[in-house]
Every structure is written in C-alpha cells, then in structure tokens.
C-alpha positions as CSV (number, residue, x, y, z in Angstrom):
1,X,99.1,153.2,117.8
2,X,98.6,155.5,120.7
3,X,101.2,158.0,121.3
4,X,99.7,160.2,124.4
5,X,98.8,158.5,127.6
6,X,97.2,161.3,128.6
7,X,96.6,165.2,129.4
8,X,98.1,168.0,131.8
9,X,96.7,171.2,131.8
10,X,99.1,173.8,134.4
11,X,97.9,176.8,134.8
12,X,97.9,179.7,137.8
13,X,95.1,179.3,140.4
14,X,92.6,181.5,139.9
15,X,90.7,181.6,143.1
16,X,91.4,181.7,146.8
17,X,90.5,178.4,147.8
18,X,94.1,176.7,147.4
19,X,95.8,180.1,148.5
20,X,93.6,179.7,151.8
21,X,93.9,176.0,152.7
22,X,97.9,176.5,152.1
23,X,97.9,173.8,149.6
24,X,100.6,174.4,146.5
25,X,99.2,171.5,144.6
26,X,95.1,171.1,143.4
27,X,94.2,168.4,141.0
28,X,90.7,169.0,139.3
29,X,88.3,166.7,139.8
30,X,85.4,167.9,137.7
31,X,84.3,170.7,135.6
32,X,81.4,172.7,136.3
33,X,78.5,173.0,133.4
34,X,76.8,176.0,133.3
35,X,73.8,177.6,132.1
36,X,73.3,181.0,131.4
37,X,70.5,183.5,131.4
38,X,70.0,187.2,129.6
39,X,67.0,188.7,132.0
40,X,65.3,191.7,130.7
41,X,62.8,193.4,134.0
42,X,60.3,195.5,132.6
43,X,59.0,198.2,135.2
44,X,57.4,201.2,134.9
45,X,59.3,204.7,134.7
46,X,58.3,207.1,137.2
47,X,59.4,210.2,139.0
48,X,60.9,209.4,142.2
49,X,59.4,212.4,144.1
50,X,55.6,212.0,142.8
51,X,55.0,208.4,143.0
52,X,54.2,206.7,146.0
53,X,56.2,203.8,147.2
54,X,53.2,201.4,146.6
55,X,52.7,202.3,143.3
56,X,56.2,201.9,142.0
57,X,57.0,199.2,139.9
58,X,61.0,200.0,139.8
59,X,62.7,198.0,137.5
60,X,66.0,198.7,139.5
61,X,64.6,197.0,142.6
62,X,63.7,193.8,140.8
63,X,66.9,193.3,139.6
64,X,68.5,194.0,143.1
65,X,65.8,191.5,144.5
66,X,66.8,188.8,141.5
67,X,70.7,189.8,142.5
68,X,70.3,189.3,146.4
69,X,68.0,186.2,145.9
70,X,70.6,184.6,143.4
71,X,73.0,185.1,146.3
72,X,71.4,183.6,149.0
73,X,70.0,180.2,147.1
74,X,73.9,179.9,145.8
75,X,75.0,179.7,149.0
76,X,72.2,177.1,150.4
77,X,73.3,174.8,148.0
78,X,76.8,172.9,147.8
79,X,79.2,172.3,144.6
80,X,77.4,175.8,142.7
81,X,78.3,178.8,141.8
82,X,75.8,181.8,141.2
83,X,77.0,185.0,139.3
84,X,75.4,187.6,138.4
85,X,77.1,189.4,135.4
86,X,76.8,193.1,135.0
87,X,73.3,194.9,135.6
88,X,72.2,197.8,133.8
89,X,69.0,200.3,133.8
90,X,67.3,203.2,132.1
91,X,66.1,205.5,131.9
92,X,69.0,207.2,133.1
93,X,67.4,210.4,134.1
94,X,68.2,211.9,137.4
95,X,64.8,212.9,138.1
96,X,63.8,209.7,137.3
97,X,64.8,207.3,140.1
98,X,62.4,204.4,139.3
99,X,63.6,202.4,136.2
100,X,61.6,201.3,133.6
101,X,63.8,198.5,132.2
102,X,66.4,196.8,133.5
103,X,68.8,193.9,132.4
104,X,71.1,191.6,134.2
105,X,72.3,188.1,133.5
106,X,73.5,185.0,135.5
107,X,75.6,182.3,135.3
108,X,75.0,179.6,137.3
109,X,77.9,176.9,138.1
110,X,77.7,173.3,139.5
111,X,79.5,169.9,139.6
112,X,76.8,167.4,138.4
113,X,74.1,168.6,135.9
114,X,71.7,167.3,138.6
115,X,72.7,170.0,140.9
116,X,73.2,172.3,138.0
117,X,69.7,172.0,137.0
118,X,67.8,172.4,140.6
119,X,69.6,176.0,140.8
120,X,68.1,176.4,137.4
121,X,64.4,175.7,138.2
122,X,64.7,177.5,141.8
123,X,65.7,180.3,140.0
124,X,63.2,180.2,137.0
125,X,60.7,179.7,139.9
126,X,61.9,182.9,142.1
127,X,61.2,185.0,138.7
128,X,57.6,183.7,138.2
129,X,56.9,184.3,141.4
130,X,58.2,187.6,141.9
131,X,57.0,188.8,138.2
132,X,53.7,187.9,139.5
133,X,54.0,190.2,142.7
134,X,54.9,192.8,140.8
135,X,52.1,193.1,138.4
C-alpha cells in the first residue's frame, strides 16, 4: 500500500535568477550532475627579478590561465556551470614571485550528462594543450 503520492522539497532560493525575473515561485526541473577535479600545476620556482619573462614557468599564471579559460568555455555553453574552487600557491616567499606549484579545483555543473561531459573533455583538452606549451 502506498502512502506518499509524492515529494516537496521548500527551501530559500539561493541564486539570483528568480529574485531577477521577479518570479516568487520556481519549480525545479532537473538537477545538475557534476564532476569534479583536484589540479595540481607544477612550475618552476624562480626569483621574480632575475628570470626573464620567457624563461618563466610560473605556476601562478597557469592556474589563472586554467581559471580565466574555465570561465569563458562556461559561458559558451548553455545549462553549465563552471566553478573554480579556491586556488592556492607556493612558495610563498616574497622575493619569490614565480610559483612553483600551484592547486586549484573545479566543479563543473550541467543539466544532461551529455552536456556535462563535453565541458569535461574541453576542459581535459585546454590542460593538455596548455601543459604542453609550457614545457
């Protein structure tokens, strides 16, 4: 015997898209699957001051890259959501301003795995390439 004919979940909205479009109400339609990534970026530490620009291999600036690229394919694509989670580097010295490791990680959001997945290979793809330029 079935007692529940079905499910409501209430909660507060927690984005700015209903708040926007002036709408009190949203049903959900879908949830988004996501896949998620730890990325370590191995550079090379160097002294800012004594090493030319083209001989840097700045782990800083490849996660920035990976950051700003992330950002631009989300936004090419409909139904995702890209987020980069917190980014950290080292060495932390002052005098040394080009990282030799960094970390980041990302999150990446879409209605249909289909979707889901092609954000996942460009991205994959955007790190092979750009590992390869930088070594």
């Amino acid at each position: 015997m079935r007692r529940y004919l079905g499910f409501v979940e209430v909660h507060i909205e927690q984005g700015p898209v209903l708040n926007g479009l002036d709408v009190p109400l949203g049903i959900v339609t879908s949830i988004n699957g996501s896949v998620r990534y730890l990325c370590e970026i191995t550079g090379m530490a160097s002294h800012a001051g004594t090493t030319p620009m083209d001989m840097r291999r700045d782990a800083a600036a490849a996660a920035a890259e990976l950051v700003l690229y992330r950002r631009a394919a989300g936004g090419q694509r409909a139904a995702t959501w890209w987020a980069p989670w917190a980014c950290s580097t080292c060495p932390a010295a002052r005098s040394t301003w080009c990282r030799g490791a960094a970390s980041s990680a990302l999150d990446i959001r879409a209605t249909t795995d289909a979707v889901r997945d092609a954000c996942e290979r460009d991205v994959l793809a955007n790190c092979a390439t750009s590992a390869g330029a930088a070594a």
